[in-house]
SENU-586399 format. One record per atom (N, C-alpha, C): residue number from 1; atom name; x, y, z. Coordinates in Angstrom, 3 decimals. Example, Ala and Ser with C-alpha at 12.3 -4.5 7.8 and 13.67 -1.06 7.14 Angstrom:
BEGIN
     n   atom         px         py         pz
     1      N     13.190     -5.690      7.800
     1     CA     12.300     -4.500      7.800
     1      C     13.200     -3.300      7.800
     2      N     12.850     -2.250      7.080
     2     CA     13.670     -1.060      7.140
     2      C     12.900      0.030      7.870
END
This chain:
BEGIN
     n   atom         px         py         pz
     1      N      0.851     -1.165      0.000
     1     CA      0.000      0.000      0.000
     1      C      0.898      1.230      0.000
     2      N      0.734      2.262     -0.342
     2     CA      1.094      3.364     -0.630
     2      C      0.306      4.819     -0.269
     3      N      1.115      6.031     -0.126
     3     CA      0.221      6.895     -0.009
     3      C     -0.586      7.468     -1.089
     4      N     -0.381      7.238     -2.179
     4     CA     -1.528      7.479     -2.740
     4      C     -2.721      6.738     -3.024
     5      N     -2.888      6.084     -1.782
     5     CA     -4.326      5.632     -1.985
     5      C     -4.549      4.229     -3.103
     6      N     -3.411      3.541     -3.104
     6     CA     -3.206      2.540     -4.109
     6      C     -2.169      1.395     -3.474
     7      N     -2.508     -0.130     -3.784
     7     CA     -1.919     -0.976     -3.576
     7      C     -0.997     -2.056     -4.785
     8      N     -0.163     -2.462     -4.524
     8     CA      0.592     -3.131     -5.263
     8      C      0.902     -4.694     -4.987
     9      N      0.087     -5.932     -5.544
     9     CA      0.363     -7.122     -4.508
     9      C      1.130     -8.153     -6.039
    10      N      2.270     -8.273     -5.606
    10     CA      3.058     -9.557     -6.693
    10      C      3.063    -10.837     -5.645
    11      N      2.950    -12.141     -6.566
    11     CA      3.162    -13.070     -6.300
    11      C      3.908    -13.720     -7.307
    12      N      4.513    -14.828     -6.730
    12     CA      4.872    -15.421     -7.995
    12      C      4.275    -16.721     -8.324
    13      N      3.302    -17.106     -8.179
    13     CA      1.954    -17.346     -8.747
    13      C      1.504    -16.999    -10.248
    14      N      1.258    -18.031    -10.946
    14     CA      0.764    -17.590    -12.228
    14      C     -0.785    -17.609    -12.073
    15      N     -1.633    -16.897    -13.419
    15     CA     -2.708    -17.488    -13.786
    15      C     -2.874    -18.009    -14.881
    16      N     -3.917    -19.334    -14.861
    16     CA     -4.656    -19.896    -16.597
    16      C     -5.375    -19.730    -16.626
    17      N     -6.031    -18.484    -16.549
    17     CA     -7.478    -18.157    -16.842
    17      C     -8.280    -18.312    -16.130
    18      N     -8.067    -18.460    -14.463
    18     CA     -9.006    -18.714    -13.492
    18      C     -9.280    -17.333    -13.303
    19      N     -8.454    -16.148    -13.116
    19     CA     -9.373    -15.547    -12.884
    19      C     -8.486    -14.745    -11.854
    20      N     -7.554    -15.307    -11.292
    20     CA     -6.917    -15.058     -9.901
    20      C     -6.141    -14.000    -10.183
    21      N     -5.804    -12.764    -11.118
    21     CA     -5.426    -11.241    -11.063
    21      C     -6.528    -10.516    -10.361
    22      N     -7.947    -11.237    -10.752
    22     CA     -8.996    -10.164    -10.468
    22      C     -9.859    -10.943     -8.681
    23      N     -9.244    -12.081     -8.756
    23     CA     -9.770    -12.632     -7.451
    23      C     -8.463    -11.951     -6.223
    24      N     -7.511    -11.669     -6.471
    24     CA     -6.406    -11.104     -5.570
    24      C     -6.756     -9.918     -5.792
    25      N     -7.123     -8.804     -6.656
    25     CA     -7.333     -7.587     -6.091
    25      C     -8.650     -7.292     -5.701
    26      N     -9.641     -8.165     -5.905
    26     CA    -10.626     -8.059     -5.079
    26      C    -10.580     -7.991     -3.721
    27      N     -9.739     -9.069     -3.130
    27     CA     -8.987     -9.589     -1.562
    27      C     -8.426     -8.253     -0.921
    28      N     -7.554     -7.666     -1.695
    28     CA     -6.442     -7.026     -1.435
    28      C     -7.643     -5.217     -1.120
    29      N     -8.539     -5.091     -2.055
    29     CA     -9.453     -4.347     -2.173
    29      C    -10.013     -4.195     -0.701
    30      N    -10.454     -5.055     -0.544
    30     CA    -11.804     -5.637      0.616
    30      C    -11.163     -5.233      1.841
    31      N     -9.562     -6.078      2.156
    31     CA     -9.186     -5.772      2.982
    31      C     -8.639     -4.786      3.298
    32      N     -8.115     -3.873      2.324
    32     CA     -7.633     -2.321      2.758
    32      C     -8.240     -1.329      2.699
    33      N     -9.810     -1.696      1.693
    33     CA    -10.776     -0.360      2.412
    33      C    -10.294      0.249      0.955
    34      N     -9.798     -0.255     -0.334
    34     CA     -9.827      0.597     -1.741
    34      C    -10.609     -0.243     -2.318
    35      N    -11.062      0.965     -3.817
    35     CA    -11.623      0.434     -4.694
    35      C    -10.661     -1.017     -5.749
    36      N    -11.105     -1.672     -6.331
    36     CA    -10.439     -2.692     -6.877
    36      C     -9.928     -1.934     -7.741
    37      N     -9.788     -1.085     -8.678
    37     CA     -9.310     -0.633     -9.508
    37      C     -8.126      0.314     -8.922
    38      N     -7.624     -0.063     -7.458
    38     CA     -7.086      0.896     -7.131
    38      C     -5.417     -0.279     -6.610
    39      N     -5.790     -1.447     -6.925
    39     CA     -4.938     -2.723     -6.339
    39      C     -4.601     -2.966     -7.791
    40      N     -2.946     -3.025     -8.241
    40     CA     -2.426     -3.378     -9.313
    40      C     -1.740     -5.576     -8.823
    41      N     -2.184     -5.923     -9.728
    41     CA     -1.757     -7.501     -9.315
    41      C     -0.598     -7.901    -10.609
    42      N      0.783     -8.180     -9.720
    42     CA      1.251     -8.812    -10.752
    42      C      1.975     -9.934    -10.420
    43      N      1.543    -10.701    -11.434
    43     CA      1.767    -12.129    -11.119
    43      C      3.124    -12.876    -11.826
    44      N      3.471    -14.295    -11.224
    44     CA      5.281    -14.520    -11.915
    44      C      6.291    -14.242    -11.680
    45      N      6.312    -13.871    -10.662
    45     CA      7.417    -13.363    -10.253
    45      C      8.879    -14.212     -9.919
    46      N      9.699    -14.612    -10.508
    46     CA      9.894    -15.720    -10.441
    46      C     11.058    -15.708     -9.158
    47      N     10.998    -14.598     -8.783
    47     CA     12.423    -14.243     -7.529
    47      C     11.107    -14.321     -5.973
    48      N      9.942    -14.310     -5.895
    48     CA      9.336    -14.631     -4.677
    48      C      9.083    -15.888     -4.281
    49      N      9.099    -16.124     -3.049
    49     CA      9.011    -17.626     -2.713
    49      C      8.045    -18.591     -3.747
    50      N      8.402    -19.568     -3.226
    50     CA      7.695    -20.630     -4.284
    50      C      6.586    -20.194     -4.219
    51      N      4.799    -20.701     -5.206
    51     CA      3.764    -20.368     -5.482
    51      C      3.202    -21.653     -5.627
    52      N      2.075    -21.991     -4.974
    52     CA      1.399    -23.442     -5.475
    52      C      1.000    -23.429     -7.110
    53      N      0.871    -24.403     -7.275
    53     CA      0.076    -24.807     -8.778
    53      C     -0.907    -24.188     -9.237
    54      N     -0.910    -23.576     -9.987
    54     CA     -2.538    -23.077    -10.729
    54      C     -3.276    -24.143    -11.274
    55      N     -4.395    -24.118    -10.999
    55     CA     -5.654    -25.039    -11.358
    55      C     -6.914    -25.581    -10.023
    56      N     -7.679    -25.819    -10.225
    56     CA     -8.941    -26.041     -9.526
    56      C     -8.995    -25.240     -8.367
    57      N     -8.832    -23.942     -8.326
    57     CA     -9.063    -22.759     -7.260
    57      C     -7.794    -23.109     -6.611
    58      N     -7.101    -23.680     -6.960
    58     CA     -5.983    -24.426     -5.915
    58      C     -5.084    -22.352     -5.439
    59      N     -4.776    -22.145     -6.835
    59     CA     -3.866    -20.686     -6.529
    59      C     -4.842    -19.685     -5.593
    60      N     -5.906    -19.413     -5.534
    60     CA     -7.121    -18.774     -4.914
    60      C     -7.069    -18.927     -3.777
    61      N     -7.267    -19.947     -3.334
    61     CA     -7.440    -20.591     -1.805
    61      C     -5.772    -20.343     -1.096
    62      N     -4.916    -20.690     -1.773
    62     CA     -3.558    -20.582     -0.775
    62      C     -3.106    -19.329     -0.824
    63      N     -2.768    -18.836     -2.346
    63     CA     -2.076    -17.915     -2.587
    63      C     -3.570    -16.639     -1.932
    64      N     -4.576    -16.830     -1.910
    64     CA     -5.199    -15.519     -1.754
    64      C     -5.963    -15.877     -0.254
    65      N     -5.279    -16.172      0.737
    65     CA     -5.169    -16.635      1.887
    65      C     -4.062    -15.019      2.265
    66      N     -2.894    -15.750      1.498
    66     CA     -1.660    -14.988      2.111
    66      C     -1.681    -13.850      1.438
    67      N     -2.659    -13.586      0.465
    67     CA     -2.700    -11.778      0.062
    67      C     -3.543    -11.394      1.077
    68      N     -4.702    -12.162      1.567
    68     CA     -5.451    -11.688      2.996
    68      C     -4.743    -10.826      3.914
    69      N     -3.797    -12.165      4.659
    69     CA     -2.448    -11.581      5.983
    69      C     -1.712    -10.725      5.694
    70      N     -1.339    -10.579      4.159
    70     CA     -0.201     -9.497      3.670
    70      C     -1.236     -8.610      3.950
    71      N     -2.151     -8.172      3.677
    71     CA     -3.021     -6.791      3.574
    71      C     -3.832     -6.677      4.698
    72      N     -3.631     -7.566      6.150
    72     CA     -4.208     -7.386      7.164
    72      C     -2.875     -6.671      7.872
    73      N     -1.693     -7.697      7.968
    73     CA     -0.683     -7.215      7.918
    73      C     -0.591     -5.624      7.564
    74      N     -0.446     -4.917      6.873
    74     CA      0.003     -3.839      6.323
    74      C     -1.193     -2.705      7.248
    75      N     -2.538     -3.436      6.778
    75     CA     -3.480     -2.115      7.881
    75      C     -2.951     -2.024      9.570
    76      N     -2.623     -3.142      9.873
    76     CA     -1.740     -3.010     11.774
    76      C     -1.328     -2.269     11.598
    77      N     -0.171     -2.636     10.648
    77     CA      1.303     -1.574     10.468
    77      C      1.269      0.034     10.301
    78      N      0.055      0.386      9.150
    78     CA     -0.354      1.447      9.304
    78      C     -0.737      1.580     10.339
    79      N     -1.891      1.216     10.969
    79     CA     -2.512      1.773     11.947
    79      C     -1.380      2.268     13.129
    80      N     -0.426      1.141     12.979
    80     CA      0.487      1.998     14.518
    80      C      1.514      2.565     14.499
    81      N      1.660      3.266     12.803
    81     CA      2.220      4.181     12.494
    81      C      1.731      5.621     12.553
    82      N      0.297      5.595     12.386
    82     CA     -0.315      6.597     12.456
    82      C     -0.517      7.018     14.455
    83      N     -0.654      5.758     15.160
    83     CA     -1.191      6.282     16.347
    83      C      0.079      6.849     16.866
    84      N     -0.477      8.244     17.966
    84     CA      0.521      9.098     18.599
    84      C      1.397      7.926     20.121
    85      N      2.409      8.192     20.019
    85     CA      2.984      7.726     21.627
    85      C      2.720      8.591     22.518
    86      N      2.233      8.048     23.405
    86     CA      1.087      8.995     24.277
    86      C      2.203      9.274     25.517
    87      N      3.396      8.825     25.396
    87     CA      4.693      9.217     26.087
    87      C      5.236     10.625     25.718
    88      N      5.163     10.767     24.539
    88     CA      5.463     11.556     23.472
    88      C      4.766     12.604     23.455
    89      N      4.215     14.256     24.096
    89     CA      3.484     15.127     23.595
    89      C      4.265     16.176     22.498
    90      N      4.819     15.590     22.273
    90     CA      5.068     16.790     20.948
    90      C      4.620     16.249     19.592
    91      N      3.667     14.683     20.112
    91     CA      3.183     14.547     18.414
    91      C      1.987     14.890     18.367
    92      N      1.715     15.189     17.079
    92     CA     -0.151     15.699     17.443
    92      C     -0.856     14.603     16.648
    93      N     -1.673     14.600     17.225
    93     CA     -3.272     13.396     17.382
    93      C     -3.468     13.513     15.952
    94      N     -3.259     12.247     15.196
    94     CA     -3.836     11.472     14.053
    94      C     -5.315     11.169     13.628
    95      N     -6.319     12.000     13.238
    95     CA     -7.899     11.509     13.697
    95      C     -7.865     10.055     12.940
    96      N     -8.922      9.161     12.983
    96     CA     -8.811      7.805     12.727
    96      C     -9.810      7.543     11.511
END
């Protein structure tokens, strides 16, 4: 995710026509609160960890499992980047 309001999710995962560019930025969508057209998916990557097999939802179910955690992942991270250390008054309050 990025600040402009846009996400970027590679796997190295292929697709055959299941479908799974537009089933991962749907995921990736849902969970960060953007429009789908706002999640770029690119797939093949052949330098990211291994990728299960494409065919019978098989890439869907695993691989778009772990675009879930990656993009649950990333909203924490934001989130407790944005919150103030309440140790800290010289930061000012983040509204939510």
């Amino acid at each position: 995710m990025n600040g402009a309001g846009s996400a970027y999710v590679e796997l190295a995962a292929h697709d055959v026509g299941t479908g799974s560019y537009t089933i991962f930025a749907q995921i990736a969508a849902a969970r960060l609160g953007l429009p789908v057209v706002a999640c770029e998916v690119e797939m093949g990557q052949a330098d990211l960890p291994v990728a299960p097999l494409s065919g019978g939802s098989c890439t869907a179910a695993s691989a778009g499992s772990a675009v879930h955690d990656a993009c649950s992942a990333s909203v924490v991270q934001s989130r407790r980047k944005r919150q103030p250390n309440p140790e800290d008054n010289s930061q000012e309050s983040i509204p939510r």
